[in-house]
N, C-alpha and C positions, 0 to 999 in steps of 0.2 A: 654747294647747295643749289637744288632746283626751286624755284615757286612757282605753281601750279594756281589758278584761281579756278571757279568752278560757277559758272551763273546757271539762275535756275529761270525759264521765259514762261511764262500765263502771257494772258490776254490783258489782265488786269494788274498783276504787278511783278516785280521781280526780284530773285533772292539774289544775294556777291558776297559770295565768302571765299577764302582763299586757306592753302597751307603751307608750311616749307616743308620740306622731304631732302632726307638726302640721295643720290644720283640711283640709276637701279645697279643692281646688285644681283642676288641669287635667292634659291629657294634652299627652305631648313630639309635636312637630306634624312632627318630622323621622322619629319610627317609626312615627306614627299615622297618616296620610294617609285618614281614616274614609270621605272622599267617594268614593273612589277603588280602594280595595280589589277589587270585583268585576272591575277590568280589568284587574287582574295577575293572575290566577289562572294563567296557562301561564307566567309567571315566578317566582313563587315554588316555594320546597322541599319547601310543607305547604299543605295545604287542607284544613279540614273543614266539617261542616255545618251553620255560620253561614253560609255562604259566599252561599246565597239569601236568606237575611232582609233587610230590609230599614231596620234599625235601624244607625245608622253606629255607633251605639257596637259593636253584634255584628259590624258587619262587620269593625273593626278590631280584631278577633280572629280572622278567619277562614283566617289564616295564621299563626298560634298551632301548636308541635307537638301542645299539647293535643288530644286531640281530640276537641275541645267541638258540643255537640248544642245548638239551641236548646231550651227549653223545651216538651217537645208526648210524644205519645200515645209516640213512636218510639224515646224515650231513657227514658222511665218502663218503658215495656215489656222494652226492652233490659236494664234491672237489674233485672228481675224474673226475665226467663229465665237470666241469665246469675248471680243471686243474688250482685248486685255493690252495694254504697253509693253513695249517689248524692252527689257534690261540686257541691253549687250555688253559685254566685261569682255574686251581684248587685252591680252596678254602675251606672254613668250616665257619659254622655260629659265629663260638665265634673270628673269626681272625678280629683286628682292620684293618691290613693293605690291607688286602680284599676288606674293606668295605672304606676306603680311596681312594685306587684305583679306587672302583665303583664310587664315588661320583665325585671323579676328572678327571677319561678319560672316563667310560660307558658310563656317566648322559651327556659326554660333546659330544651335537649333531658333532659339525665338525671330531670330532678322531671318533666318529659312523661313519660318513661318508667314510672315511677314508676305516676303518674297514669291513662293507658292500660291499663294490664296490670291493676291493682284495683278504678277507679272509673269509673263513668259520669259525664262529668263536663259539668255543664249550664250555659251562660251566660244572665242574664238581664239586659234596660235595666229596669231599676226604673221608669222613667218610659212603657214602653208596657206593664209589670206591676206597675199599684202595687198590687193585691191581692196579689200573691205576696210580695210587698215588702215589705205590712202584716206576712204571717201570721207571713213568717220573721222580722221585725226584732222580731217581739213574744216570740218565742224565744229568741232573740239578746239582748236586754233581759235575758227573765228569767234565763236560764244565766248571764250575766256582769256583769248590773246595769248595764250600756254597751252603746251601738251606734253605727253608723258605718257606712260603705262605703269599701271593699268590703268588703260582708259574707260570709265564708266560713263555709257551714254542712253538716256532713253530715247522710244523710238514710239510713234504712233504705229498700228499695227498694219500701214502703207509703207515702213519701211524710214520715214521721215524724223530728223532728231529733234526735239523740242527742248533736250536737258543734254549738256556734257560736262564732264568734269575727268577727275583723274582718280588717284587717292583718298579714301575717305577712310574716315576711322570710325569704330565701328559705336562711339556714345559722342553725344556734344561735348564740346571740347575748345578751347581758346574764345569760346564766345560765338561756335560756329556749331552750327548743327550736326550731328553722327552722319551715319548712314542709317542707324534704325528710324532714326527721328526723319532722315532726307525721305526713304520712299514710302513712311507716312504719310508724309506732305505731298508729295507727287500721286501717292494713289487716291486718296481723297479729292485732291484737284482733281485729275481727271476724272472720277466719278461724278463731279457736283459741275465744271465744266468743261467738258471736252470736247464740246464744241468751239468752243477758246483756244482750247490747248492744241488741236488740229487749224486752224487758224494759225497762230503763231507759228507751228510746225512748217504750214505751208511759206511763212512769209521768211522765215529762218531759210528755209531750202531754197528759195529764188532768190537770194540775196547772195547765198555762198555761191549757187551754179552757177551767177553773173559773174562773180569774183574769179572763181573756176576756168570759166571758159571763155571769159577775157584776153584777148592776144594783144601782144605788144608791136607796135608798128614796125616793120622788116627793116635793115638796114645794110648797108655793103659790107661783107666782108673783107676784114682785112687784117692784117700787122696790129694794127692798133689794138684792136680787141684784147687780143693775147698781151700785149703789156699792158694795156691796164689791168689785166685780169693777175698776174703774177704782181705785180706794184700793191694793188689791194691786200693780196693773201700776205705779203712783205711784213703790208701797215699792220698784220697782227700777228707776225712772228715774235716769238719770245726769244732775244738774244741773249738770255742767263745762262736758262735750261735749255732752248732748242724747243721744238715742234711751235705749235700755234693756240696761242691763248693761255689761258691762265690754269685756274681748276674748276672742275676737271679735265683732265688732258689725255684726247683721242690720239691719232698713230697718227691718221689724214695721211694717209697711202697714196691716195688718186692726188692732190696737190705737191706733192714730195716729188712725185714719178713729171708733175707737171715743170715742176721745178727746174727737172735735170735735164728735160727737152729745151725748154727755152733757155738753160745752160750750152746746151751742145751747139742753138743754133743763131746765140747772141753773143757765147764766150764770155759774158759777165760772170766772175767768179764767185760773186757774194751768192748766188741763187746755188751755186756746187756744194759750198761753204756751210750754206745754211739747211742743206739735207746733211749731208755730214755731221753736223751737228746735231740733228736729231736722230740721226740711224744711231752715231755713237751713242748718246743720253737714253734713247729708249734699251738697246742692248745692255748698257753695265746698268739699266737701274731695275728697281723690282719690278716694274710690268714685265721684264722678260723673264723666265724661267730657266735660270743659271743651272740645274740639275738635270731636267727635263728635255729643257728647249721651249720654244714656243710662249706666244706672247697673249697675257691678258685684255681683256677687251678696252678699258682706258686706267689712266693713274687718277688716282682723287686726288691727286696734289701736282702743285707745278714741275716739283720736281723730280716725277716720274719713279718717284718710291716706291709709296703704297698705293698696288691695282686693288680694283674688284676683280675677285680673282678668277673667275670665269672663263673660260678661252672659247672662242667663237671661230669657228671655220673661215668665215671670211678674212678676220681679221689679218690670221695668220698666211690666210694663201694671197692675200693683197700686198702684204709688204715683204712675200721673199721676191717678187718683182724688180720691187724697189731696189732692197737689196742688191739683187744682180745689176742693174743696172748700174749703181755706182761702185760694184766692183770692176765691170767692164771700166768704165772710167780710170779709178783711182789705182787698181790692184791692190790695194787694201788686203788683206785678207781676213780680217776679221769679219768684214762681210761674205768671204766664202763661208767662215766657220756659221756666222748665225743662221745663215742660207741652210746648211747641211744641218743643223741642230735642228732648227722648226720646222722641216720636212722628215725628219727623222722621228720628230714630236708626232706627227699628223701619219705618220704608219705607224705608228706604235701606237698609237692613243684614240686616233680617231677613226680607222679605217673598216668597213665592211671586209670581211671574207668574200662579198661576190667583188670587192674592188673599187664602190663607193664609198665616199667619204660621210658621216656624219656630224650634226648642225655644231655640236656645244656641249662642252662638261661643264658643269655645277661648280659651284666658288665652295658651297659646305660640304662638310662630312661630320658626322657626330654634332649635327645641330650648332657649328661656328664654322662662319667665315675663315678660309686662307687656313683652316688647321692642316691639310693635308700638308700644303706650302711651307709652312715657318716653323722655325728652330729655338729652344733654347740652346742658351752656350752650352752646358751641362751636357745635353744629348749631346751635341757633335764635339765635345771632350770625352766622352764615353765612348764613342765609336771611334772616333780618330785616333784618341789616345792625347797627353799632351804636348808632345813636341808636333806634331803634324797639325793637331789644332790652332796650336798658340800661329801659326803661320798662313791657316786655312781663316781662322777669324779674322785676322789684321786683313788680310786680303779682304774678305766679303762682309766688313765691317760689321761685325759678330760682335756683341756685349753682352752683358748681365742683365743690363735693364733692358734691350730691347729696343726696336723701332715699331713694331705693332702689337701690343696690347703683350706685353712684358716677352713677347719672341722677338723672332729676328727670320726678317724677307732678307735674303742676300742681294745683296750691291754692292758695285765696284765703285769708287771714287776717285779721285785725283792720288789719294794717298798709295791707293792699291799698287803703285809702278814703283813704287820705295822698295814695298814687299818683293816683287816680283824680280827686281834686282840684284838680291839678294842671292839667288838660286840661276840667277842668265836662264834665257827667256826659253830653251828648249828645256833642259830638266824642269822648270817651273812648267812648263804643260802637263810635262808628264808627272808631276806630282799632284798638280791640280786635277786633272783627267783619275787617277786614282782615289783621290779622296771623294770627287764626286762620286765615283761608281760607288765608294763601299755606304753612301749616304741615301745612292737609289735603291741599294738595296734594302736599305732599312726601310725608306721614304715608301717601296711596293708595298710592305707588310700592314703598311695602315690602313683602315678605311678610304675606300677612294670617292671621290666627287662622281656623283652620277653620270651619267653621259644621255644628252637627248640622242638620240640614237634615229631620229629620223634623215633620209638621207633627200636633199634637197638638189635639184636639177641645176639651179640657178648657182648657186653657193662650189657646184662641184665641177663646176666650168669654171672659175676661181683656183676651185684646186688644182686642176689639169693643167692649167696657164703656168703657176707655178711648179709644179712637177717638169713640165719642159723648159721652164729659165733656169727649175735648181741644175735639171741635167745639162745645158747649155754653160755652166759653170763650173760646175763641178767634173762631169763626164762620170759621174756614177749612175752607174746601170741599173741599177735599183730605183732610181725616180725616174728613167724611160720607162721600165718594163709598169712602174706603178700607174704611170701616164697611159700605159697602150690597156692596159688590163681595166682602168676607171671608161676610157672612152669605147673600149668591147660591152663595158656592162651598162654604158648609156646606148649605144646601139641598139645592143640585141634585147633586153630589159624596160629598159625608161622610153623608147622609141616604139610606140602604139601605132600602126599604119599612118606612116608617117608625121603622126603626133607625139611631143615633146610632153611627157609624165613633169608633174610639179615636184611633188613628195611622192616619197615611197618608204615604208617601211616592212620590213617582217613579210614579205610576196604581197603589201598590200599597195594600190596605187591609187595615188588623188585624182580625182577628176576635173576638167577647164583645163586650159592653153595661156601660160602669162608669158609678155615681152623677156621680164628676167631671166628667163630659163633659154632662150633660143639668144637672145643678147649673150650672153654671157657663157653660153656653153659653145654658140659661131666661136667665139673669140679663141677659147681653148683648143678648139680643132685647127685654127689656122696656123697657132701656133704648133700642134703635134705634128699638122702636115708638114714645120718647118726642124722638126726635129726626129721622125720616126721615119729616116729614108724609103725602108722598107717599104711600109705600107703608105708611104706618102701619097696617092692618089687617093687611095681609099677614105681619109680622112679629108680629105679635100672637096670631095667628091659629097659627104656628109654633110659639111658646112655649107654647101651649095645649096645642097636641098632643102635644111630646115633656111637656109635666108631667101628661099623663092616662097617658102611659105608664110615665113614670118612677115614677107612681104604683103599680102594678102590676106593675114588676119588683121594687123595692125596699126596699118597706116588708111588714112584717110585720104579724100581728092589733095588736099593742099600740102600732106608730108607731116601732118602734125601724127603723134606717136600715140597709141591708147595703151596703157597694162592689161589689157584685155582684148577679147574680140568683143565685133558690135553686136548687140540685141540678147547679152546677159541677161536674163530674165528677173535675178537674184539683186541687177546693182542699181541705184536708185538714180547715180550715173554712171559715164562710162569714165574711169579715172585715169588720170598722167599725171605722171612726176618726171621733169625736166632740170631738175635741181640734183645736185650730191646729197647724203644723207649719209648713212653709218656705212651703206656701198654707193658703186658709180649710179647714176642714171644709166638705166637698160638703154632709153633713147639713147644717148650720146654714144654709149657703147654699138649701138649696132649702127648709129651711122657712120663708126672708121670703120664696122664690119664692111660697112657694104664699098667701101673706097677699098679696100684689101681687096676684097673680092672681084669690082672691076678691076685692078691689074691680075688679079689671077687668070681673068676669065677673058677680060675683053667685051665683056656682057653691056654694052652702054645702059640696061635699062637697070642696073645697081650701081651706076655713076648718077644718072638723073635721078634716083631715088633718092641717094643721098644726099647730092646738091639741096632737093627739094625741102627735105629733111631739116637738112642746116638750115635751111633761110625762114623754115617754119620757127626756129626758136631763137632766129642773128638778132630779135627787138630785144630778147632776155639776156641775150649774152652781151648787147652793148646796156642794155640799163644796169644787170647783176653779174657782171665779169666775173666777179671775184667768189660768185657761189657755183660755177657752173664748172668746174673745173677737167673734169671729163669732158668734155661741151669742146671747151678751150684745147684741147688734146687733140680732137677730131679735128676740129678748124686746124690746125695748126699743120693736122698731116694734108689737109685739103691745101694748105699754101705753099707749102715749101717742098725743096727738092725731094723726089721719092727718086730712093736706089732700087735695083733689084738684083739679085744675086742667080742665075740659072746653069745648074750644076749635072749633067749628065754623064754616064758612061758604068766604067768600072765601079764594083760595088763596092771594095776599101776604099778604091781612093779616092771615089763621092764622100765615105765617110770624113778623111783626113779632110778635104776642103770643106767639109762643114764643118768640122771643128775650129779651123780658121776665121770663117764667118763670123764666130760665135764670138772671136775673140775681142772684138772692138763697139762701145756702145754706136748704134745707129737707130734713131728712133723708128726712123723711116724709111729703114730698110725691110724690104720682101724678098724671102727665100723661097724657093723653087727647087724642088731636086724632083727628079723625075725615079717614077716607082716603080715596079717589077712588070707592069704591065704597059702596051701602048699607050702613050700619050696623046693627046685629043687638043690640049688647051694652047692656043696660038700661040703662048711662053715657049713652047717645044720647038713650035714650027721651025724646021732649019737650022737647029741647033741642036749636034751631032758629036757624040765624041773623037777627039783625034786622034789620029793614029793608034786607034785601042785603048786610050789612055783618057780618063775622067776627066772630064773638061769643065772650065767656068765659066759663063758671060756674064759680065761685070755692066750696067747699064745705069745711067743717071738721066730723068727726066724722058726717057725712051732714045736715048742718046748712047751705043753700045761702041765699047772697048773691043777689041780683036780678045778672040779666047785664049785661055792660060790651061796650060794642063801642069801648072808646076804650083806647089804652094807658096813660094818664093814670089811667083809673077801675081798669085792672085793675093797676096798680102799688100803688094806695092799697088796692085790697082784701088784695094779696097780703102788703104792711108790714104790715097789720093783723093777718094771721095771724100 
């Protein structure tokens, strides 16, 4: 359970009321039909102007009586002339309590009414506005010490907030006011004093931007940082279930993958031990999709039973990383199998035709939760039949009564290795591998969970990163070719004279430049550079130019990081997030971009950047080690040994020694193969194939090995690092 409190600020006095809510969730699929909205517009009662946007979470409000404005010059202006408060309501398509909200005060004409007559009232997706999302949730924080979505906050029509809150329901209620009854109260105040209310407004807004833009005093980097930083995240690992914290219970990808670094380069085993234990817990339990593949966005319970059933693009493309990496480790293979299943999940389920990837499928279908998901025993005795059932239920703990709401989410448990015994472990795949299939088949026939179908720049550099660890694991060609076809259609598509598109949906494209998108989509390219021989310059080459730019929109004289460029006109500041959240910090992300990129380059002015970068936020990362966890990632590749791998000549047998590469984790290892065309980048200089034959340079700390042209010789140099 979440609690959200909600204060309301006058001049003269003040309202505190608070509510419980449970975590978000998803939207009902029987009112929201997001995809689809634009083609009822001469059947519906109401239209307003979301109705052209292009965000399915706006459009499934676009028949709202509200009559809600997108965020832009036409609704800010409209409550200036009109000297009306502005009601901003940020949301996202996968939030239940969004989507409650809408059905209970949007959909209800009289709180439209309401609404209409006093307020200019602006919708926002959080996810193609995360700066707006920043500036207000950091409002939202401080007025109520909680935040959530949907987040409801009024705004003087300067842009400034006077009122936040989160959830509201739409009559009094527990002793606390509705929403009908809240922007009564609020519109009358500001009519009778608003001159008050812009007062407080202002005094509210120079309290948070002090808070805001507050820095913490620099401090040496060092070793230390990094263990305290892993020791913290430790004190709140759960040794029952695995992962961190209690319920509800996130994936925490970025801390997992942190984990396995400061494993490889402390050899402590509990920190190996303790991602193991959460890869395996989240895979046999119901957050992951036993049928499908691919992982729901958190468990509402510790122990990773019951998800919200949701699946989120990030989610899934952050933890086959992980994934991979603790198969290079362990050889496991069960982390190959999750690895190939949720990249299998994400071209089947999530992927564009031109090659991007989209945000998020819907948890409902037929107006409930997880129906598309769960089972009675009954059906998969009907399909199965009973002998093949009576041995498919014991396995994925199948009963009569159910574990959600009289179905059944499949999960493996302890007991399931009884079952599995039964059959030795190769017939039991292939029986298991059959029963699913004849189960998808049935599972396709149903109503399916919507799909946000907008394709996000940021989120799809996530994707690509993981499309080359699955291929890097796997060596199926099918997640290279998906990786070169996603990074052609950011190219030639999402790449506007040499500006980075946010969202794109349907040939439509967002307008502004955010950190996240050039953060995180650098990082994908470094990686394709290290996996798409072929075209390895050319990808390289890419990553170069958006981080000379990113350079230059972003950063400040002293290396501090903005989500934005400077002199927004729209932002009341200019925002940063230096912290983790549900993804990495953009910041921390692009500053091991830019430490990648001086050894690619040799560029000292994306060494200094970086340096500057890190010491801009070393006061945060020694007072909040343990939230910065990306932060700690980058620091860590800044201290310790960096490999490099530089691979020329013939074009299979560049192939076989990348395969080699691939097969041992190194966190801090940089691949190099040289591409179809001359090479430029001082990596090359003087490293020449031998005697016709595909050569390695093996080099630690700029400290190089003699070349190997054998795979034998370059396996024995790379064990040695």
């Amino acid at each position: 359970m979440k609690r959200f409190a909600s204060v309301i600020f006058f001049t003269s006095y003040v309202i505190v009321f608070s509510t419980t809510i449970k975590g978000a969730s998803t939207p009902n699929s029987e009112l929201h039909n997001m995809n689809k909205q634009q083609e009822k517009t001469k059947t519906e009662k109401y239209t307003n102007h979301l109705i052209d946007e292009n965000s399915p979470y706006l459009l499934s409000h676009a028949h709202n009586p509200v009559n809600w404005y997108p965020w832009g010059e036409e609704a800010i202006e409209k409550a200036r002339r009109e000297d009306k408060p502005i009601f901003l309501s940020i949301g996202y398509s996968a939030c239940h309590w969004c989507h409650v909200m809408e059905r209970e005060s949007f959909e209800n004409e009289q709180i439209a009414t309401i609404l209409n007559a006093n307020f200019v009232s602006i919708k926002v997706d959080r996810e193609q506005r995360p700066d707006l999302d920043q500036i207000y949730m950091s409002f939202t924080t401080a007025m109520t010490g909680r935040g959530g979505w949907p987040m409801s906050v009024f705004l003087t029509p300067d842009l400034k907030p006077f009122f936040a809150g989160t959830y509201f329901p739409p009559d009094d209620r527990y002793g606390r006011p509705g929403f009908s009854s809240l922007i009564t109260q609020i519109s009358t105040a500001y009519k009778q004093d608003k001159s008050g209310i812009v007062q407080s407004s202002e005094k509210i807004f120079k309290q948070v931007q002090q808070r805001s833009s507050a820095s913490f005093a620099g401090t040496v980097l060092n070793e230390d940082i990094i263990k305290r930083s892993v020791g913290n995240l430790m004190g709140n690992y759960d040794d029952l279930y695995g992962g961190f914290g209690q319920a509800p219970k996130f994936p925490h990808a970025t801390e997992l993958a942190l984990f396995l670094r400061y494993f490889k380069n402390s050899g402590e085993m509990k920190y190996l031990q303790a991602v193991e234990k959460a890869l395996q817990a989240m895979s046999n339990g119901g957050i992951y999709d036993h049928l499908g593949g691919g992982f729901a966005r958190y468990s509402t319970d510790r122990k990773w039973l019951v998800p919200h059933f949701e699946k989120m693009l990030y989610d899934n493309a952050l933890l086959v990383p992980v994934y991979a990496d603790a198969y290079q480790i362990t050889g496991n293979e069960l982390y190959a199998k999750v690895i190939r299943e949720t990249l299998d999940f994400m071209l089947r389920e999530m992927r564009d035709k031109s090659g991007g990837f989209y945000s998020a499928l819907d948890a409902d279908s037929e107006g409930e939760e997880g129906k598309f998901y769960v089972w009675s025993k009954d059906e998969i005795e009907a399909i199965l039949g009973a002998k093949r059932s009576e041995i498919f239920c014991r396995y994925y703990n199948v009963t009569k009564q159910g574990n959600f709401e009289e179905k059944n989410i499949l999960n493996i448990e302890k007991n399931s290795a009884y079952v599995e015994q039964e059959l030795g472990e190769k017939d039991f795949e292939a029986f298991l591998a059959s029963c699913r299939s004849d189960l998808m088949k049935v599972r396709d026939t149903r109503v399916r969970p919507l799909t946000d179908d907008k394709i996000l720049t940021s989120w799809n550099g996530f994707a690509l990163t993981a499309l080359c660890r699955g291929y890097q694991v796997t060596l199926d060609e099918r997640y290279l070719q998906a990786a070169i076809d996603n990074a052609e259609f950011v190219r030639t598509v999402l790449v506007q004279n040499g500006s980075l598109t946010h969202s794109y949906r349907e040939g439509s494209r967002s307008e502004g430049e955010f950190l996240e998108d050039y953060a995180f989509y650098i990082r994908g390219l470094i990686e394709l550079s290290e996996t798409d021989y072929t075209d390895a310059h050319k990808w390289r080459e890419m990553a170069i130019s958006l981080a000379r730019r990113a350079s230059k929109l972003f950063f400040d004289e002293n290396g501090t990081q903005y989500l934005r460029p400077a002199g927004e006109s729209d932002l009341i500041v200019r925002p940063k997030d230096e912290t983790d959240g549900a993804i990495p910090s953009p910041g921390s992300y692009m500053i091991a971009n830019l430490f990648l990129l001086n050894r690619l380059t040799d560029d000292k002015v994306f060494l200094e950047l970086g340096e500057k970068a890190l010491g801009a936020i070393s006061g945060q990362m020694d007072k909040y080690p343990g939230g910065m966890a990306s932060a700690v990632s980058a620091l860590d590749y800044y201290l310790n040994d960096k490999i490099e791998v530089v691979i020329v000549g013939d074009m299979q047998d560049r192939s076989d020694m990348l395969k080699e590469a691939y097969r041992s984790y190194s966190p801090n290892l940089l691949i190099a193969v040289s591409g179809t065309t001359n090479e430029t980048l001082p990596l090359f200089e003087g490293r020449k194939a031998q005697n016709g034959k595909a050569t390695a340079y093996v080099c630690r700390n700029s400290v190089c090995n003699l070349p190997v042209t054998t795979i034998e010789e370059l396996r024995a140099q790379l064990i040695a690092q």
